[in-house]
C-alpha angles and dihedrals in degrees: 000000000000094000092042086054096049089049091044084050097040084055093049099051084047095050089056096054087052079048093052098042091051091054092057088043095041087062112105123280094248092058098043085052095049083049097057097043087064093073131062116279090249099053092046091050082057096057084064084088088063097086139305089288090062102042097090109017100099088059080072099048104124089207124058123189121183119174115179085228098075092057109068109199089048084086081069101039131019089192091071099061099040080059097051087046094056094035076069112044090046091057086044114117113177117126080232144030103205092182141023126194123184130165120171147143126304092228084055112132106275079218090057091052097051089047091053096055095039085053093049087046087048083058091046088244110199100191124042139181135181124181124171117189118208117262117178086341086291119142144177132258107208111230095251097201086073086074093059100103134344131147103190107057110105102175135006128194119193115176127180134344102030128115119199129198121186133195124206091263103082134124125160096182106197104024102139099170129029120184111195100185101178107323128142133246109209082215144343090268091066092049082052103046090039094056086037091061098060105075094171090046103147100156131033129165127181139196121180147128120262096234117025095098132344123025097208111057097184123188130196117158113150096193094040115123117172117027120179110191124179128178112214093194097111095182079055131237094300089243091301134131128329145199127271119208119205111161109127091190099060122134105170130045135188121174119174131171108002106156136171095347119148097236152006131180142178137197116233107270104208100177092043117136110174128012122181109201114185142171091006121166157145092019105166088200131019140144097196102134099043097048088056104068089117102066126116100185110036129181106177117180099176134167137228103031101211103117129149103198151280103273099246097317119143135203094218096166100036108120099165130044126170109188116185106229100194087096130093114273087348076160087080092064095042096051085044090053096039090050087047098043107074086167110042112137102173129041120193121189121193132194097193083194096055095201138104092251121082116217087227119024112212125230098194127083127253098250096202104220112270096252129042103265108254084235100062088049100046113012124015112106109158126047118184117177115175120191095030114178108211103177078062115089090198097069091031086061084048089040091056104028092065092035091045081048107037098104094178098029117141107175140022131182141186129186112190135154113255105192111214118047093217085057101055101094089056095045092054093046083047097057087030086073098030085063104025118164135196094178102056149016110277114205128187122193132183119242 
């Protein structure tokens, strides 16, 4: 009878696992693919063993991921995991593959990976990624004939060692959204024929260093709408080439690291509505300021600050507008925007170092415009400044002189760093009188 009782439990335990395994299988097919799609290709493959139900669901999956990781022996040989990648897609059976991940080894068979991507075009992939990590400095060259026509692919993301080379003869149809971390162009024809060849081409953002291949980094996209361009050469371009931006849709616009180049140029935007220029420096020859009149959001960290003007051109929609001030005579640019924004409704100002000290401490005087800034009078109700420095009289002249002038305004706060905490209270009286308002809500807080 005991030994009855422990196989009649041990039935039963096992009875509730089956249970258990037939309520995750008895979900419906699209979850359990979503599901699947969530892990690495590899891992979801290995769940076929489960039962019959499993054998062959992966095959359906509408997202594939393969990272050579997780294949050990492909450390000692390349070849085994773009077997076991194609091995796969070949046995892959869903009408469409929605997403395709690969990353892999620089020293990878340029022909597997061009097998690889035809195989992906010939199942109308809509998303896919290629990232090739260095090995040994080695890199791949994509098969460029693959490019020459395919109307599925929607965005396309390529990252490290890759070098592309394009001939005239490219169109990628469909492509929306196109990602360029780090790769290489053999030469500025093949970034021309490559943009040129994406009619539908909304959304581009590019990372790469200045000079690591072509001088000229030209873009003309007349569909693009939001670039995103940053330039990872920290020493700076040595005074040598440049990019050039014409995209007359565009609506968004991020520009980060650009230093000592010899030029760069934009295209008047028309339709722009915000443009975020940072850590920009040392440009022979530019025309920034001047090409975004259209904005209506702006966050300009330039440097340096010595800036004359913007012959006559006005930022009549710009409503926002963020400035760093832990550069030298940063002032310059904010009595030129002020004087240029009739309509500006919110100012943001930005210590990137957040500290009481300045990186540089100037030496000149804040010279106020001339003429109280249509703005201040008529439109600016918020001022935010973080990183305000209130034993400086420089920036206490700026501080009173927007908040005595500011006819409309609702709502100003500082964030500053007070030092001792037993002082802060002082302080903050202190600071409270120095910038006293009648006209709006002062606020201090502590950094």
């Amino acid at each position: 009878m005991e030994q009855k009782l422990k196989t009649d439990g041990l039935g039963l335990s096992n009875r509730n696992a089956i249970n258990k395994e037939d309520r995750i299988s008895d979900l419906p097919e699209a979850l359990l693919l979503h599901i699947l799609s969530s892990l690495p290709t590899e891992k979801a493959i290995a769940t076929s063993v489960l039962s019959k139900r499993w054998r062959s669901l992966w095959k359906m999956m509408p997202k594939l991921k393969f990272d050579y990781k997780f294949h050990p022996l492909a450390d000692m040989d390349a070849h085994v995991f773009s077997e076991n990648v194609y091995r796969s897609l070949s046995l892959h059976k869903a009408p469409v593959l929605e997403s395709l991940h690969l990353t892999f080894e620089g020293r990878t068979d340029c022909m597997d990976v061009g097998i690889w991507i035809a195989t992906a075009f010939t199942r109308r992939v809509r998303k896919l990624v290629l990232v090739s990590v260095y090995h040994e400095e080695q890199i791949v060259i994509l098969p460029s004939v693959l490019f020459s026509y395919n109307d599925t692919l929607e965005i396309l993301k390529l990252k490290y060692a890759i070098d592309l080379e394009f001939p005239p003869r490219v169109c990628l149809k469909s492509l929306r959204k196109l990602y360029l971390y780090e790769v290489q162009f053999k030469d500025e024809e093949s970034v021309s024929n490559f943009l040129c060849g994406c009619p539908s081409l909304e959304d581009l953002v590019v990372h790469r260093y200045s000079n690591a291949d072509v001088e000229n980094f030209t873009i003309v996209v007349p569909s693009l709408q939001r670039l995103t361009i940053k330039d990872l050469n920290q020493e700076g371009g040595n005074g040598d080439g440049g990019y050039v931006i014409n995209a007359p849709a565009l609506k968004y616009l991020d520009i980060n690291g650009f230093k000592e180049l010899e030029f760069f140029s934009i295209e008047e935007a028309p339709e722009l509505v915000e443009a975020k220029i940072s850590d920009v420096s040392d440009i022979a020859n530019e025309n920034i300021l001047v090409s975004l009149t259209s904005a209506k959001r702006l966050s300009l960290h330039l440097s340096p600050l010595e800036i004359d003007g913007l012959n006559g051109k006005i930022f009549d929609q710009l409503v926002y507008l963020e400035l760093r001030t832990h550069e030298t005579e940063w002032w310059n640019l904010l009595s030129i925007m002020l004087d240029s924004s009739p309509k500006l409704q919110i100012l943001k100002l930005t210590d990137l170092y957040l500290g009481v000290n300045h990186k540089f401490m100037d030496k000149k005087k804040w010279n106020p415009p001339k003429y109280v800034p249509e703005c201040l009078l008529l439109h600016l109700e918020t001022f935010v400044w973080i990183g305000y420095k209130w034993q400086r009289e420089d920036e206490k002249e700026v501080a009173t002189y927007i908040l005595k002038n500011a006819k409309c305004l609702k709502k100003a706060t500082f964030f500053s760093k007070f030092g001792n905490s037993e002082k802060l209270e002082e302080k903050r009286r202190e600071m409270l009188n120095e910038l006293a308002s009648d006209s709006c809500h002062l606020v201090l807080e502590s950094m």
